[in-house]
C-alpha positions in Angstrom: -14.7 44.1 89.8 -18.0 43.8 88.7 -19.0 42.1 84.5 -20.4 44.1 82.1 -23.8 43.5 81.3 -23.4 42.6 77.6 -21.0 39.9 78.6 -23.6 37.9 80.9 -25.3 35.3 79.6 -28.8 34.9 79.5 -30.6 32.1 81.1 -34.0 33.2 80.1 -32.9 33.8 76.3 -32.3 30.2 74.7 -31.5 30.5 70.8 -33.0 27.1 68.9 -29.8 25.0 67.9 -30.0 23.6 64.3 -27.5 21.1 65.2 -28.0 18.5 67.9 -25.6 16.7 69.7 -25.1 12.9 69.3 -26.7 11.8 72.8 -29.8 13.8 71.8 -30.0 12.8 68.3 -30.0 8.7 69.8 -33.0 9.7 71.9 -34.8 10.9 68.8 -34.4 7.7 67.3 -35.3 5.8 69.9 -38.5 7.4 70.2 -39.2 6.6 66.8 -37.9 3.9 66.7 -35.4 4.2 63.7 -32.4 3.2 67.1 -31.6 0.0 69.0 -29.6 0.0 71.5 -25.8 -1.9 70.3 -26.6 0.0 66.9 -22.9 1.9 66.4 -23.4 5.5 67.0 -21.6 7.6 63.6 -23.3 7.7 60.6 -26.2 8.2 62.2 -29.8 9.4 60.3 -30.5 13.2 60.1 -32.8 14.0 62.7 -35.0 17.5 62.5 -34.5 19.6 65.6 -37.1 20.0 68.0 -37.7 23.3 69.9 
């Protein structure tokens, strides 16, 4: 039985998150400089999202 087109996903279509994930929001940080590393990890500093 073969999916339905509509139901595949898309590897070439990526939609721009506005929300990023913890890991991803400490390597902002880091590379800014605004993260150590032993810093605790909630409450952390909005970050904008990068495309």
């Amino acid at each position: 039985m073969s999916l339905h087109k509509s139901l595949k996903g898309s590897s070439k279509i990526r939609k721009k998150r506005n929300v990023l994930k913890r890991y991803e929001r400490i390597n902002v940080l880091k590379e800014e400089g605004r993260y150590e590393e032993g810093q605790k990890v909630w409450g952390l500093p909005k970050t904008k999202v990068r495309e």
